[in-house]
N, C-alpha and C positions, 0 to 999 in steps of 0.2 A: 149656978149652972151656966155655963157657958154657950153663946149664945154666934152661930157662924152664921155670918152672909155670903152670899154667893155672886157679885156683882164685878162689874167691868169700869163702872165710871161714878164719881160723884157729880149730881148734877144738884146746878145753882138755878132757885126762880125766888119769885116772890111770895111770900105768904103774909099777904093782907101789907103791914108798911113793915115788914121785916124778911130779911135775905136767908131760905130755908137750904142748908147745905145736906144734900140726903143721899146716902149710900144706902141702893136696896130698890126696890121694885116700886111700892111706897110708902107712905107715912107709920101705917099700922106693921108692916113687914120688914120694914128697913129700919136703919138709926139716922137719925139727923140730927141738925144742929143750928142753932136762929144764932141771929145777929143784926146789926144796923148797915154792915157791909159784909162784901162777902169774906174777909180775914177774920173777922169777928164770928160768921156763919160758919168757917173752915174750924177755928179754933174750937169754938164751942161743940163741933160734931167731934173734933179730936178728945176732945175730957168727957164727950157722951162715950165711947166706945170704950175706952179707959175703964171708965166707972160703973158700967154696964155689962163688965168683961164678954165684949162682942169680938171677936174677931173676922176680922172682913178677907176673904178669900177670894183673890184674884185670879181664875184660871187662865193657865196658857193657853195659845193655840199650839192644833196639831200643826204635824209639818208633812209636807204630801211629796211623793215623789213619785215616778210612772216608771213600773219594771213590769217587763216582758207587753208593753202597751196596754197596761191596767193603769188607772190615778188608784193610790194606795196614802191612803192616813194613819199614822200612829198617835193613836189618842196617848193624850198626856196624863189625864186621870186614872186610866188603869191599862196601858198600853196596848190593847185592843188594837189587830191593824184592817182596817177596814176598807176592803176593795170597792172600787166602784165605779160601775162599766159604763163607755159611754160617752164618759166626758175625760177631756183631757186636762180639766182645772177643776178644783174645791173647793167652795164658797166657806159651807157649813155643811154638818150633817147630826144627823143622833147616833150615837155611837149605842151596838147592838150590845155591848159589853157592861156599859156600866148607866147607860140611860139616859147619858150626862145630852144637851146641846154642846154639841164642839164646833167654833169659830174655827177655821183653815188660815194658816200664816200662809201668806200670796208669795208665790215661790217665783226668781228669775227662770225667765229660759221654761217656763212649761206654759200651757195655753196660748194666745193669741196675743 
């Protein structure tokens, strides 16, 4: 069965005297990967996901633009465009559409 995450970053610490390379929220939810350094930690998280047939899902951010003096988002997961009064710039938001947390790509020329 094939097994997705839903994650943004691989992050590097230590775990006890070994380099834990972990994609995912944590240990028990995510897949990782140990090592003596962190290429060793990277590699090893790469042949877990392989072997584990995990696929790790990177989502985009939306992209925001202001028509008729509304900030407006097109989520990228299920294109949902989501108005939102008030503010002239979009951090994040939850999109009504598909549920998801969506990150906002930081656009030239709108907000301060």
């Amino acid at each position: 069965m094939l097994r997705l995450i839903r994650t943004r970053e691989i992050r590097l610490m230590w775990d006890g005297d070994q380099v834990c390379a972990l994609a995912g929220p944590d240990l028990q939810e995510g897949v990782s990967g140990f090592g003596d350094d962190a290429l060793e930690a990277l590699t090893d998280l790469i042949n877990r996901i392989r072997s584990e047939e995990t696929t790790l899902w990177v989502p985009r951010p939306a992209k925001q633009y202001i028509e008729d003096g509304v900030a407006k988002c097109v989520c990228p997961e299920c294109g949902y465009v989501k108005q939102i009064y008030g503010f002239d710039q979009v951090l994040a938001y939850v999109c009504p559409g598909c549920h998801m947390g969506i990150d906002v790509e930081r656009s030239k020329g709108l907000g301060r």
